[in-house]
N, C-alpha and C positions, 0 to 999 in steps of 0.2 A: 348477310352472313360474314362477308367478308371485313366490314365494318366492322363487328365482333369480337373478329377474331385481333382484327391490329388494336382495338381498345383496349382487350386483355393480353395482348403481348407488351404493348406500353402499360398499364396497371404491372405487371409482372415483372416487367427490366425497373419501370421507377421503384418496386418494394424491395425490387435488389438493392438498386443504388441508395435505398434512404438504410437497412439495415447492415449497409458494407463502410458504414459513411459515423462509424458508431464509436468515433475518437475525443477526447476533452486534452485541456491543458493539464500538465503531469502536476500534480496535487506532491506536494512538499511539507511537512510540518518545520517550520525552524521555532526553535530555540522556546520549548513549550515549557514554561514555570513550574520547577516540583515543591510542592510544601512536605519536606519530609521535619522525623523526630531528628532532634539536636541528638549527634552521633552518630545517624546512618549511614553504614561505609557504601562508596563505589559500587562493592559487590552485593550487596543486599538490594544497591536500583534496580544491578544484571537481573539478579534474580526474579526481579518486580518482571519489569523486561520480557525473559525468556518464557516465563509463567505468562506471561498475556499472548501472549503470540503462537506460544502451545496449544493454548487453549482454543484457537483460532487455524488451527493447521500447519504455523509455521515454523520451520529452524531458526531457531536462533543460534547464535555462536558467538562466543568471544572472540574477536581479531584480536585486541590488543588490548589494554587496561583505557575505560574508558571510549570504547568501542564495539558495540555491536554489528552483527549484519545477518538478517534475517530473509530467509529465502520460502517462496510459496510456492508449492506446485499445486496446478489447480485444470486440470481437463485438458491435459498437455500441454499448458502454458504457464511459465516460468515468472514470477518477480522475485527481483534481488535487490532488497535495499539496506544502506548504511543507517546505522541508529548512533551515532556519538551521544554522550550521557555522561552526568556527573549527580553530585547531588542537589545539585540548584536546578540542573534545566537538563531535555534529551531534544533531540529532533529525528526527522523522518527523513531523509533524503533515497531518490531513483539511482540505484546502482547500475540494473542490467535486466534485460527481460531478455523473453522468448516466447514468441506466439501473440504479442499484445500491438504490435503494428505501430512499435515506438520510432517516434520521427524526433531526430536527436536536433534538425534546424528550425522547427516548428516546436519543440517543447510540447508535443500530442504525444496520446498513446491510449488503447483501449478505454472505455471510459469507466469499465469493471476495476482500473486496478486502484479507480481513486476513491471507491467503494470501499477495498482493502483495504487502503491503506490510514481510512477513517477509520473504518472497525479496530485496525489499530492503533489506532492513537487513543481510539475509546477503551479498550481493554489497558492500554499501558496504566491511562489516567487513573483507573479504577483500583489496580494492586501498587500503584504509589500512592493511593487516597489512603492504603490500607497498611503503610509505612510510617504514616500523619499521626495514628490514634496511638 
């Protein structure tokens, strides 16, 4: 019995340790290629931009011409990331979390937020696909 009981107390601390243990390297888009129409301004990418990320749960904001920064709240845990963009190219950079177990000397962090932060890069791609036609 007693056998048991320490093999389910180990089964039980190691399911901690492997589901606490649940970090990746912090996922970054740089400098992804836009094919837009000859003539589309700055603000028409914003737009692309804010619409994909809406659509997805998140703020977006304009900081500065040429500068996004999109924030998710998501089960009380915070991501904040810078979108720089123009009409040639935007990227994804980690601004700032909370609740994701970001290790700023490791370059780790939850491995949900690089999940995010595909979804949007897939969403962004898609309503500047739809600046192209």
């Amino acid at each position: 019995m007693k056998t048991i009981l320490k093999l389910l107390l180990v089964s039980i601390l190691g399911l901690f340790v492997l589901t606490g243990c649940r970090t990746a390297t912090v996922y970054n888009v740089q400098e992804n290629h836009v094919e837009v129409k000859k003539g589309t301004s700055e603000d028409q990418v914003f737009k692309a931009i804010k619409t994909a990320g809406s659509n997805l749960g998140w703020i977006i904001t304009k900081s500065k011409p040429g500068l996004a920064q999109g924030q998710l709240n998501i089960r009380g845990n915070m991501a904040m990331v810078d979108i720089p963009y123009n009409t040639k190219s935007y990227s994804i950079t980690y601004k700032n979390s909370n609740g994701l177990k970001y290790d700023a000397s490791k370059q780790t962090i939850h491995q949900n937020y690089n999940g995010w932060i595909q979804n949007l890069d897939n969403a962004i791609r898609i309503q500047l696909n739809n600046l192209a036609d």
